[in-house]
N, CA, C and O atoms as a GROMACS GRO file, in nm:
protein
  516
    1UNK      N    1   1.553   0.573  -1.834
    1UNK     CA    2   1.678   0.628  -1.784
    1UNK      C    3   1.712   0.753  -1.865
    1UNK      O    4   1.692   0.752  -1.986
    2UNK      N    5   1.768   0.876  -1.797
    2UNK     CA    6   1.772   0.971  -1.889
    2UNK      C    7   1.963   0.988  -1.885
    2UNK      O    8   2.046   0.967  -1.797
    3UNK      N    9   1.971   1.034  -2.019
    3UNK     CA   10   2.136   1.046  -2.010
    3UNK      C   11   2.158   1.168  -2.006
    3UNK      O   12   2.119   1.243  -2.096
    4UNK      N   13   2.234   1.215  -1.886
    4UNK     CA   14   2.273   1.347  -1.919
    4UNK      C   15   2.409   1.382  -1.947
    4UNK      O   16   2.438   1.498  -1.977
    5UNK      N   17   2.489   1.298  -1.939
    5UNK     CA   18   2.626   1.344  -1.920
    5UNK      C   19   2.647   1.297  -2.024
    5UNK      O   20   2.598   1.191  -2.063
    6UNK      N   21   2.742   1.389  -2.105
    6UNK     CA   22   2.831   1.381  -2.231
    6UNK      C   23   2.993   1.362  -2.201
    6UNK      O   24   3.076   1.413  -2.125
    7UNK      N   25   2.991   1.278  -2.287
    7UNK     CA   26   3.172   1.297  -2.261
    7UNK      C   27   3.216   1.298  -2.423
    7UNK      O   28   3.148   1.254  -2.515
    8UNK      N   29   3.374   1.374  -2.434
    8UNK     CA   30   3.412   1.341  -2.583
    8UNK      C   31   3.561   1.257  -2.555
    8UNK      O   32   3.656   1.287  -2.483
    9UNK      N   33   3.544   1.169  -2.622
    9UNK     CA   34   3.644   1.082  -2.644
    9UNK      C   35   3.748   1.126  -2.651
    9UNK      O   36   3.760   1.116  -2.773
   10UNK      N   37   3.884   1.191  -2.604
   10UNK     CA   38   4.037   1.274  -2.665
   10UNK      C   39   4.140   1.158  -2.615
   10UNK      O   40   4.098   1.058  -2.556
   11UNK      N   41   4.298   1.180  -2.646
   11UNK     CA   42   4.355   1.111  -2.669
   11UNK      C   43   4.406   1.065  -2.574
   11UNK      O   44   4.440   0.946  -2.570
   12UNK      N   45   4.428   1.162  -2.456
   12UNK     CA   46   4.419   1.184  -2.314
   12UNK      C   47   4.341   1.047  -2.229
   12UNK      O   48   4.402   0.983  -2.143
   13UNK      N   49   4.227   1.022  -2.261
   13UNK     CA   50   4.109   0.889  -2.275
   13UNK      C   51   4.172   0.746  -2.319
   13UNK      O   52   4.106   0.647  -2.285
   14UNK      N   53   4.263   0.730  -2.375
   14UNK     CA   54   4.289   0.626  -2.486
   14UNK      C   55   4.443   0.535  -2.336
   14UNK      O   56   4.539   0.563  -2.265
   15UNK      N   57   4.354   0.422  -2.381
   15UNK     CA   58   4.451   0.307  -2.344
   15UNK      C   59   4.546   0.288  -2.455
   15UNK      O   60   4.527   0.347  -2.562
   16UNK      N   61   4.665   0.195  -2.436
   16UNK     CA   62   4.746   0.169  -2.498
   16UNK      C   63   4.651   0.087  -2.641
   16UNK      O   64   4.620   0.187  -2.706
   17UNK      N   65   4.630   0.044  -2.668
   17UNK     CA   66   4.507  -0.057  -2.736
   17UNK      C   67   4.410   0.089  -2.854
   17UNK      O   68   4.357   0.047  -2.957
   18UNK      N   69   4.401   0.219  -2.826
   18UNK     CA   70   4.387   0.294  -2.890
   18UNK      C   71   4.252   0.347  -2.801
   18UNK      O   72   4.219   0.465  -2.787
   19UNK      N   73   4.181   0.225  -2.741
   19UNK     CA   74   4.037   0.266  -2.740
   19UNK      C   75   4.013   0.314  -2.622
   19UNK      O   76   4.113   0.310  -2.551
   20UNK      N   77   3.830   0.400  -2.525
   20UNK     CA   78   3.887   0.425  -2.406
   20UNK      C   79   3.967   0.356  -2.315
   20UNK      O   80   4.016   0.255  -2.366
   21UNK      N   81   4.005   0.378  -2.170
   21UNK     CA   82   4.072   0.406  -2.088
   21UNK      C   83   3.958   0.344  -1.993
   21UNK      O   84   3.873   0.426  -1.958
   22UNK      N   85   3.943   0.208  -1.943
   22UNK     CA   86   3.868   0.158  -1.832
   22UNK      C   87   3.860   0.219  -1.683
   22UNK      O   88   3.755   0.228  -1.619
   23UNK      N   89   3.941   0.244  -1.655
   23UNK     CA   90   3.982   0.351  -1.489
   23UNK      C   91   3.934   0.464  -1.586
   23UNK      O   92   3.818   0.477  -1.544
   24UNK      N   93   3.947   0.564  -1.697
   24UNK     CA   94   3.896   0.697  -1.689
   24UNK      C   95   3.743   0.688  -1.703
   24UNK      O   96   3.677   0.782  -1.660
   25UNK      N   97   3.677   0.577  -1.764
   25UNK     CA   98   3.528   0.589  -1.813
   25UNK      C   99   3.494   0.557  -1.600
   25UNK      O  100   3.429   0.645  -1.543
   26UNK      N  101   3.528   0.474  -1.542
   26UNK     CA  102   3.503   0.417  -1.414
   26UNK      C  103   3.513   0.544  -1.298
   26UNK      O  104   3.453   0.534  -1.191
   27UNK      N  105   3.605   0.678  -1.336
   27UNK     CA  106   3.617   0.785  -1.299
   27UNK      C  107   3.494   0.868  -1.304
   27UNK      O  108   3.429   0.918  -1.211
   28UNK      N  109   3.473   0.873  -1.451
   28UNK     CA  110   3.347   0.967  -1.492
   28UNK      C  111   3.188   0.921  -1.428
   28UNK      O  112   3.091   0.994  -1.406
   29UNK      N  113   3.205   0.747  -1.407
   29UNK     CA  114   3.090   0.678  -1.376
   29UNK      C  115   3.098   0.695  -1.213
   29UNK      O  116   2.992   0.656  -1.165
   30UNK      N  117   3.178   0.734  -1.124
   30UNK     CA  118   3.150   0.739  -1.004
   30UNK      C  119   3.150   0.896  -0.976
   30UNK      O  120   3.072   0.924  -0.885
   31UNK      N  121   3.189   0.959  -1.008
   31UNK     CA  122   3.179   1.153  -1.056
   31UNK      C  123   3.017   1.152  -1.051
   31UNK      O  124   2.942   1.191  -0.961
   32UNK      N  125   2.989   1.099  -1.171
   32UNK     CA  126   2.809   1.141  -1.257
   32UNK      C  127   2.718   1.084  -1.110
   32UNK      O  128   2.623   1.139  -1.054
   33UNK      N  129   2.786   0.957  -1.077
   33UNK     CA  130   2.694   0.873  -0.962
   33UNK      C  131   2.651   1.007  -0.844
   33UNK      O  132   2.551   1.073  -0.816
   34UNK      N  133   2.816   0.997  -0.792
   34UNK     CA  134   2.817   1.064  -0.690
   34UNK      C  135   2.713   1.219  -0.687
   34UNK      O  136   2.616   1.226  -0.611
   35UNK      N  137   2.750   1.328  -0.777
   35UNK     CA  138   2.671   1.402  -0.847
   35UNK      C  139   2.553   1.367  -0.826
   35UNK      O  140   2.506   1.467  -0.772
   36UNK      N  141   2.456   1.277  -0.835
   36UNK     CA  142   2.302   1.179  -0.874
   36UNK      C  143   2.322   1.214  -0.744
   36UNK      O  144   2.326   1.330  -0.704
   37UNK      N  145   2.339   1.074  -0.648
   37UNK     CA  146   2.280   1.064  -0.518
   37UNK      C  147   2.294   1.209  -0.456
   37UNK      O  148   2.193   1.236  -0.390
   38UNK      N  149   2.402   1.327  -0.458
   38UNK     CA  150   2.400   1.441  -0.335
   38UNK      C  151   2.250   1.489  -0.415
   38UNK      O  152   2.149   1.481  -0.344
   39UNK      N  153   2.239   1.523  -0.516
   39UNK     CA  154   2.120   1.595  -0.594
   39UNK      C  155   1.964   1.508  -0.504
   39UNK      O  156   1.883   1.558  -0.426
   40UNK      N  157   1.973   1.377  -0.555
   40UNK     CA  158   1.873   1.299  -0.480
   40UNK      C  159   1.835   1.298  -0.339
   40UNK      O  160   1.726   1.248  -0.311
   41UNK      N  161   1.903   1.341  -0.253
   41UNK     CA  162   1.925   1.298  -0.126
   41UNK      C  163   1.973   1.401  -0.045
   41UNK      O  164   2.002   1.392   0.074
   42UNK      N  165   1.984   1.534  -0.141
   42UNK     CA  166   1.998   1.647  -0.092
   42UNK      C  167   2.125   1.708   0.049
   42UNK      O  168   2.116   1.798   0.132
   43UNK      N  169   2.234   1.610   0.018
   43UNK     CA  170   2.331   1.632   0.109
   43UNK      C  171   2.486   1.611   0.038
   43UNK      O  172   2.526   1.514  -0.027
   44UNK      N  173   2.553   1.727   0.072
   44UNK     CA  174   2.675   1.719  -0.012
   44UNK      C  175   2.739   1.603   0.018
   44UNK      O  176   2.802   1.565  -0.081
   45UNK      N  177   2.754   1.514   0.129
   45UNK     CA  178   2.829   1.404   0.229
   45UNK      C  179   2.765   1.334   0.209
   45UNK      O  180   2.656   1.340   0.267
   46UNK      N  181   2.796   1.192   0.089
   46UNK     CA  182   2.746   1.060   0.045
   46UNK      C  183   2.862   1.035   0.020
   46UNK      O  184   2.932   1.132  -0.010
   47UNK      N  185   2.934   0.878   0.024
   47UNK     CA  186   3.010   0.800  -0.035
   47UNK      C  187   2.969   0.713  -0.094
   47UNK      O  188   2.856   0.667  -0.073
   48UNK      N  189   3.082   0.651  -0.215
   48UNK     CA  190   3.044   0.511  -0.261
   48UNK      C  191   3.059   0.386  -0.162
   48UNK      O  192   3.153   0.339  -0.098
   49UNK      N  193   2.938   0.359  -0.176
   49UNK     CA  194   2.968   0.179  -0.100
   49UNK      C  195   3.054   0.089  -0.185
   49UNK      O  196   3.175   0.068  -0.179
   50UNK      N  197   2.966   0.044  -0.260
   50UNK     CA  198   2.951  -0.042  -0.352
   50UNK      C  199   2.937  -0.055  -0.448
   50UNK      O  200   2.821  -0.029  -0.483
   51UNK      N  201   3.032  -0.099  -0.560
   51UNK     CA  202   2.992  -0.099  -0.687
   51UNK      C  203   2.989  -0.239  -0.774
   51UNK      O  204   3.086  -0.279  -0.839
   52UNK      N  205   2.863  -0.307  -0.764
   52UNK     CA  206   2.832  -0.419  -0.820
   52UNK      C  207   2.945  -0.452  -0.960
   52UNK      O  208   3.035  -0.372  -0.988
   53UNK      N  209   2.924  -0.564  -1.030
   53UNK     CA  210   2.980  -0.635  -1.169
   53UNK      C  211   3.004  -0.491  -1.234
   53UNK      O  212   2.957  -0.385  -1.193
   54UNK      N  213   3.053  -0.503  -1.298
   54UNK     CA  214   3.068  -0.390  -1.467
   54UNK      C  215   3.168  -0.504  -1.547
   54UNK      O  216   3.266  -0.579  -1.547
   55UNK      N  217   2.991  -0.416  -1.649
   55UNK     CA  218   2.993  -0.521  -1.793
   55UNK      C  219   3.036  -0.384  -1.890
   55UNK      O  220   2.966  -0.286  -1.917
   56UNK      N  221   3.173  -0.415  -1.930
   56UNK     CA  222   3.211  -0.337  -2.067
   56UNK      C  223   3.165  -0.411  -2.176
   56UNK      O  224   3.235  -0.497  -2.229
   57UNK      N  225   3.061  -0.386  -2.211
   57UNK     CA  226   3.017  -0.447  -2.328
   57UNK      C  227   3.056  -0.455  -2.452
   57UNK      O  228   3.058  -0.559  -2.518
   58UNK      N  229   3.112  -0.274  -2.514
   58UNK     CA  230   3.189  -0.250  -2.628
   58UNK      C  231   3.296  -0.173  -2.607
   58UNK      O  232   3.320  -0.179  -2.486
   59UNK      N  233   3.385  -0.095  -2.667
   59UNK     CA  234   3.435   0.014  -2.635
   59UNK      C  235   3.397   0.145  -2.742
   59UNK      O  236   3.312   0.163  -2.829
   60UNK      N  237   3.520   0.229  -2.679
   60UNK     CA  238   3.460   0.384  -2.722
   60UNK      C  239   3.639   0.400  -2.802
   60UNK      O  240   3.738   0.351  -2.747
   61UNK      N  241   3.644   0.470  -2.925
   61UNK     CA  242   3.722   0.536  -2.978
   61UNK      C  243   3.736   0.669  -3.001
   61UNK      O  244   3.645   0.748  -3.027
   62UNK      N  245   3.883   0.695  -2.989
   62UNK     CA  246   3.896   0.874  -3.018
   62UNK      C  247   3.777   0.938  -3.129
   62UNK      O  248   3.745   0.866  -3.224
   63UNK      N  249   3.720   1.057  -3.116
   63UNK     CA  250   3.634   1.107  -3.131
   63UNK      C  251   3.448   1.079  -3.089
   63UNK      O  252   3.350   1.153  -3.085
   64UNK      N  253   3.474   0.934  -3.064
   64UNK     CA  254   3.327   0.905  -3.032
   64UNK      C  255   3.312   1.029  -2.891
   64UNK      O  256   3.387   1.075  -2.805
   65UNK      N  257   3.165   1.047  -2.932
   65UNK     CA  258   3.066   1.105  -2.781
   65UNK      C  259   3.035   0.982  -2.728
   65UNK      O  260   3.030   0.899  -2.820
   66UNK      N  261   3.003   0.916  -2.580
   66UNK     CA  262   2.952   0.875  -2.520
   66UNK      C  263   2.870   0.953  -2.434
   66UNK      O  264   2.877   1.074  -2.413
   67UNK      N  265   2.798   0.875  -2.392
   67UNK     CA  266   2.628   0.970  -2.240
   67UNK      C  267   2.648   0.863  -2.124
   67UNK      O  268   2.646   0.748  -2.169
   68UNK      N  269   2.663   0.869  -2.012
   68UNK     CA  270   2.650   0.784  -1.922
   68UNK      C  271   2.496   0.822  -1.845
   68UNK      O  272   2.493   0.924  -1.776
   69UNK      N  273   2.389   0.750  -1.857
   69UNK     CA  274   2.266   0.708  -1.788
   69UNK      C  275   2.273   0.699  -1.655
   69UNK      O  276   2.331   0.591  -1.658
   70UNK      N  277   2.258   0.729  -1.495
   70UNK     CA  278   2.185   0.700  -1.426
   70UNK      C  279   2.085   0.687  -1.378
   70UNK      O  280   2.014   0.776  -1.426
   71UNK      N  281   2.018   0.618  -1.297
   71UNK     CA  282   1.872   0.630  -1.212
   71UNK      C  283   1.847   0.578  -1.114
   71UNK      O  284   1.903   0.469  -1.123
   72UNK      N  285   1.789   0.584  -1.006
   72UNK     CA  286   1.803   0.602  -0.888
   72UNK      C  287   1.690   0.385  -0.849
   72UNK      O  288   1.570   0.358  -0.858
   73UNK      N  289   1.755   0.336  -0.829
   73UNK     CA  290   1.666   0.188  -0.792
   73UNK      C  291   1.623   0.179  -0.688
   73UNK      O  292   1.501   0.164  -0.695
   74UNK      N  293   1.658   0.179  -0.592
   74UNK     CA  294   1.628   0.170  -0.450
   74UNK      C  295   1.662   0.294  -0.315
   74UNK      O  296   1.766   0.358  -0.299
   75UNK      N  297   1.544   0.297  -0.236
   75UNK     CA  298   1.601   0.414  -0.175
   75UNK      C  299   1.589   0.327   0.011
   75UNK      O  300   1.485   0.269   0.041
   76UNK      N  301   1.720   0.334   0.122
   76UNK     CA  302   1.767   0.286   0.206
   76UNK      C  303   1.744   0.355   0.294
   76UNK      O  304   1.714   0.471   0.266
   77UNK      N  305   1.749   0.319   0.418
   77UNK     CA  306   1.730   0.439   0.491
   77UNK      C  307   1.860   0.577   0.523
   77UNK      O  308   1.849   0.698   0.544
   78UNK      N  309   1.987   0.477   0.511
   78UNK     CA  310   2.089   0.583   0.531
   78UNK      C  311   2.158   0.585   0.356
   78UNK      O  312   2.255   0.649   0.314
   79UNK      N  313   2.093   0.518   0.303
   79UNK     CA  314   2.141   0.457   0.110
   79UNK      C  315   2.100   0.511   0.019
   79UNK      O  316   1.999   0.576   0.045
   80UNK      N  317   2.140   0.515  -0.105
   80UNK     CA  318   2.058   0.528  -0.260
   80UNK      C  319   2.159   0.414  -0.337
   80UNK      O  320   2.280   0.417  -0.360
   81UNK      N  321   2.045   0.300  -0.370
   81UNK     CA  322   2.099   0.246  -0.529
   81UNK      C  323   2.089   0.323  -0.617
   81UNK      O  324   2.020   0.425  -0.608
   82UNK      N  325   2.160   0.286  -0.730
   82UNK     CA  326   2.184   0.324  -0.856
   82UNK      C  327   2.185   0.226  -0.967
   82UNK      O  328   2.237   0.117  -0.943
   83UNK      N  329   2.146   0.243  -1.062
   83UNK     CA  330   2.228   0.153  -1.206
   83UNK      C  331   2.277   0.280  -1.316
   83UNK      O  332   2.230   0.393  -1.328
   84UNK      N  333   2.377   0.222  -1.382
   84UNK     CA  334   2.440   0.321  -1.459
   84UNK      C  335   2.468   0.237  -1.609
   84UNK      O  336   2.522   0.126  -1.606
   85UNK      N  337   2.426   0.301  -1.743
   85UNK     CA  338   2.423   0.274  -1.887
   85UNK      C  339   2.492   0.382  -1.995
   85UNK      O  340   2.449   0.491  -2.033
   86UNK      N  341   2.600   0.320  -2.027
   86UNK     CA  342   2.659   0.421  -2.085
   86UNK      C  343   2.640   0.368  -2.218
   86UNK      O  344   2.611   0.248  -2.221
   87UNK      N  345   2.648   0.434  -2.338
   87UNK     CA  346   2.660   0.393  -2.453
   87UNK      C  347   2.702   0.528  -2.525
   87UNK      O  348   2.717   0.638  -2.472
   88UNK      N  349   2.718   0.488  -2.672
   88UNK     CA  350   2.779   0.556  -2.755
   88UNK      C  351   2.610   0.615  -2.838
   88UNK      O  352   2.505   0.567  -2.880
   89UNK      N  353   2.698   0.785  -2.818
   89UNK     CA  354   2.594   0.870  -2.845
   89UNK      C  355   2.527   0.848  -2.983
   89UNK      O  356   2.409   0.856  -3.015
   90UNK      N  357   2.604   0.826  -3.033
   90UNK     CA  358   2.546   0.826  -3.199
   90UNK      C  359   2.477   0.706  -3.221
   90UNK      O  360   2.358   0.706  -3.251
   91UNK      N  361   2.540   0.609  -3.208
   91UNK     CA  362   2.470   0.468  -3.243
   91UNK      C  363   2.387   0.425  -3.192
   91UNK      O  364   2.294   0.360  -3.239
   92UNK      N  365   2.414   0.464  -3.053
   92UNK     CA  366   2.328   0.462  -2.889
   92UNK      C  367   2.379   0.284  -2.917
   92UNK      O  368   2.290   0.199  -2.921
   93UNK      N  369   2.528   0.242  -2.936
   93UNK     CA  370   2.595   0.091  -2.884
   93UNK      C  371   2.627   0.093  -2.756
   93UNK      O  372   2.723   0.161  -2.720
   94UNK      N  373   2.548   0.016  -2.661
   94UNK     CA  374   2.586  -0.034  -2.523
   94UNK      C  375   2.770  -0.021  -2.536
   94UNK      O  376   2.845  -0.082  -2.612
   95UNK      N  377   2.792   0.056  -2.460
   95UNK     CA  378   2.937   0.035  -2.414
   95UNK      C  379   2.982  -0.035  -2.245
   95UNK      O  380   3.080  -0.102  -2.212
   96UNK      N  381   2.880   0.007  -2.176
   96UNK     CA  382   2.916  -0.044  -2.046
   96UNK      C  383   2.788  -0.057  -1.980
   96UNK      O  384   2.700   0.021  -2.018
   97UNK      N  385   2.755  -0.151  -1.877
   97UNK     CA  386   2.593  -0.138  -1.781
   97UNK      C  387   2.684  -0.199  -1.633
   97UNK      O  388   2.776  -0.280  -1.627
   98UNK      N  389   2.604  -0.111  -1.507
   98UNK     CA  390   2.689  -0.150  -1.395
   98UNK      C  391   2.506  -0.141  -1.299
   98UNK      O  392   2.456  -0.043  -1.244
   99UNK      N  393   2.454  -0.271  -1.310
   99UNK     CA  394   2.319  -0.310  -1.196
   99UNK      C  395   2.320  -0.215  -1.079
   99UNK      O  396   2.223  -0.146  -1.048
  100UNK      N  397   2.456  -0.216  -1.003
  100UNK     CA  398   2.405  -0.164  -0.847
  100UNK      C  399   2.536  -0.096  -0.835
  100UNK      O  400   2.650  -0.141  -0.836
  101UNK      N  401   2.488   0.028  -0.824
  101UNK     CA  402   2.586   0.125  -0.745
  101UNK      C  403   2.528   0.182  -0.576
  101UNK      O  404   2.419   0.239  -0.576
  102UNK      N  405   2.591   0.168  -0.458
  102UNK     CA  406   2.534   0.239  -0.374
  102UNK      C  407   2.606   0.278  -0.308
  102UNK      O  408   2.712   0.225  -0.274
  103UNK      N  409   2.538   0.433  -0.260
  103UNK     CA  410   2.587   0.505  -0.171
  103UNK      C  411   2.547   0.536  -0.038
  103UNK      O  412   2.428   0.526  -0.008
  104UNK      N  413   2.614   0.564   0.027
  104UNK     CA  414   2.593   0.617   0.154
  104UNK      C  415   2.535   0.798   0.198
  104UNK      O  416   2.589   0.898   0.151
  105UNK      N  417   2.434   0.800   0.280
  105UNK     CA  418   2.386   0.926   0.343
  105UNK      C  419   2.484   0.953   0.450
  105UNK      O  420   2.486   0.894   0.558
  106UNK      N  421   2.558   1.036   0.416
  106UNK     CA  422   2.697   1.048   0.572
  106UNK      C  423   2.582   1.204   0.678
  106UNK      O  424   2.502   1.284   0.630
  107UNK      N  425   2.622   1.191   0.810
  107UNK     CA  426   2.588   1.308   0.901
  107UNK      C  427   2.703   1.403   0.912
  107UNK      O  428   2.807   1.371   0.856
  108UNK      N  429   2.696   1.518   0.978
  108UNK     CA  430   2.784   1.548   1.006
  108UNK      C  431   2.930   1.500   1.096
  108UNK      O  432   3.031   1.570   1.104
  109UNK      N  433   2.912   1.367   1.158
  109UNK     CA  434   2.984   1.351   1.191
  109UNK      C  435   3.048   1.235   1.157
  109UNK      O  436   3.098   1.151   1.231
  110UNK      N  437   3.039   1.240   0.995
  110UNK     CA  438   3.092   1.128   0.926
  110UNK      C  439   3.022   0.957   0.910
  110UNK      O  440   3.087   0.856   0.881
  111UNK      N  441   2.927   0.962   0.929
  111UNK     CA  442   2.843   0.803   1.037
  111UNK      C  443   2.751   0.775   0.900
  111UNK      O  444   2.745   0.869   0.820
  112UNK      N  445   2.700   0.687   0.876
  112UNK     CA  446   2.569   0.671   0.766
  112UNK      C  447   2.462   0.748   0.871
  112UNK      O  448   2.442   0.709   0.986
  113UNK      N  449   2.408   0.844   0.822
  113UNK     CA  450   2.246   0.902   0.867
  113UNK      C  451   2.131   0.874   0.787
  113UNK      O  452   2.143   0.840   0.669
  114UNK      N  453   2.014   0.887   0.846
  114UNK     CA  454   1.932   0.831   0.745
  114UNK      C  455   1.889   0.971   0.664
  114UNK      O  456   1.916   1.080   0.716
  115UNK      N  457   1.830   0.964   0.553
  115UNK     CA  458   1.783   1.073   0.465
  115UNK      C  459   1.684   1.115   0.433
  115UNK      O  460   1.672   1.211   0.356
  116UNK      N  461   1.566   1.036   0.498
  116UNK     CA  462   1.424   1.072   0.447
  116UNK      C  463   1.369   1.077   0.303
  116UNK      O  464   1.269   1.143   0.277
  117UNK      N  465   1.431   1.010   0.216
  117UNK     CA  466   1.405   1.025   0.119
  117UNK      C  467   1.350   0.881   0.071
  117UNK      O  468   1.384   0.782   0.136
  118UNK      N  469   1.266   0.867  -0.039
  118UNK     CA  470   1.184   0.694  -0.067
  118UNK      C  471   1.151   0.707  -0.238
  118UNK      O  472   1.108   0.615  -0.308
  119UNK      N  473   1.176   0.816  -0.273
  119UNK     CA  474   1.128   0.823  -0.450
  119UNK      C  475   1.254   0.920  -0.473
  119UNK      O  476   1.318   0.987  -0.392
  120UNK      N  477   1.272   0.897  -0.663
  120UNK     CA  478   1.324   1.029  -0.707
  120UNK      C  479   1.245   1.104  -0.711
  120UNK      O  480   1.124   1.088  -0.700
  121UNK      N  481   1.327   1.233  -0.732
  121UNK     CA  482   1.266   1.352  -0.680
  121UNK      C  483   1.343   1.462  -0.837
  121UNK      O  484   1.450   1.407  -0.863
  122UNK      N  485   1.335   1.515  -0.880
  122UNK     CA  486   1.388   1.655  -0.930
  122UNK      C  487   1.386   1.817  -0.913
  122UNK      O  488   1.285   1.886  -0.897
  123UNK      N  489   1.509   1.858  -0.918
  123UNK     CA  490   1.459   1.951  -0.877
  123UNK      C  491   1.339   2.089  -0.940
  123UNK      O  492   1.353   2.204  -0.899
  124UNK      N  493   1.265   2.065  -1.008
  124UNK     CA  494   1.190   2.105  -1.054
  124UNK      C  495   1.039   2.113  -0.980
  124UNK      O  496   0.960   2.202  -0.949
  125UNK      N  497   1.049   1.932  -0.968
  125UNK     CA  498   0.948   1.989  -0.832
  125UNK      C  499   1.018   2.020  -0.680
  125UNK      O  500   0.935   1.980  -0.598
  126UNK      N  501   1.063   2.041  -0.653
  126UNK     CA  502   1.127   2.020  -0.527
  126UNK      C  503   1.106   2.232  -0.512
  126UNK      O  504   1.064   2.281  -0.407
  127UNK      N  505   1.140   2.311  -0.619
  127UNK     CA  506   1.100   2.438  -0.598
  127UNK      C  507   0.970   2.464  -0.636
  127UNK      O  508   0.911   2.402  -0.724
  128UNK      N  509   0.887   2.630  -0.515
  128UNK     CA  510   0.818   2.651  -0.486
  128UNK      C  511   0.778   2.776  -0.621
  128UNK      O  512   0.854   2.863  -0.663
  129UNK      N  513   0.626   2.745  -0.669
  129UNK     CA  514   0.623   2.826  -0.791
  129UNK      C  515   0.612   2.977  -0.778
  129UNK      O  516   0.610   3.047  -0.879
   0.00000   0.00000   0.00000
């Protein structure tokens, strides 16, 4: 799984309790998702379906960096699974793991379409040298 997304912990982040903010980390984790599948699947128009269990495993405090992990599990015909691993940058401590995220391939006229797509892909290969 590769992590690309950084976040920095500010105070803005902080539940009453001091530590993150469960709805703001759950914000950033459907943002990064969403982000993943249009990149994967090559269409700005995907929604979230579904978002399996989430296991907060630890939490995050003011100043920590966290990385939230996605990668692509299963590919649907109008779908993309996901799983998503966030942890704390420094220690690399599990803070949160969520099995199945999935989204939807929307058409233009709002409907699930299918996407042609069956592997990840990057865009690296995807351009012509």
């Amino acid at each position: 799984m590769n992590f690309h997304t950084r976040k920095w912990i500010k105070p803005e982040d902080l539940n009453p309790n001091g530590s993150l903010f469960g709805g703001s980390l759950l914000r950033w984790i459907d943002e990064e998702a969403a982000i993943y599948a249009i990149i994967q699947l090559g269409n700005a128009q995907v929604v979230t379906k579904y978002i399996s269990e989430i296991n907060f495993v630890s939490s995050a405090r003011q100043g920590d960096i966290i990385e939230l992990g996605i990668t692509a599990t299963h590919f649907g015909n109008t779908s993309i699974t996901l799983e998503c691993h966030v942890r704390n940058k420094i220690t690399r401590k599990s803070i949160l793991t969520i099995d199945r995220m999935v989204f939807v391939n929307l058409g233009e006229d709002g409907t699930p379409a299918p996407h042609g797509r069956t592997e990840i892909t990057y865009i690296r290969d995807r351009l012509d040298g």
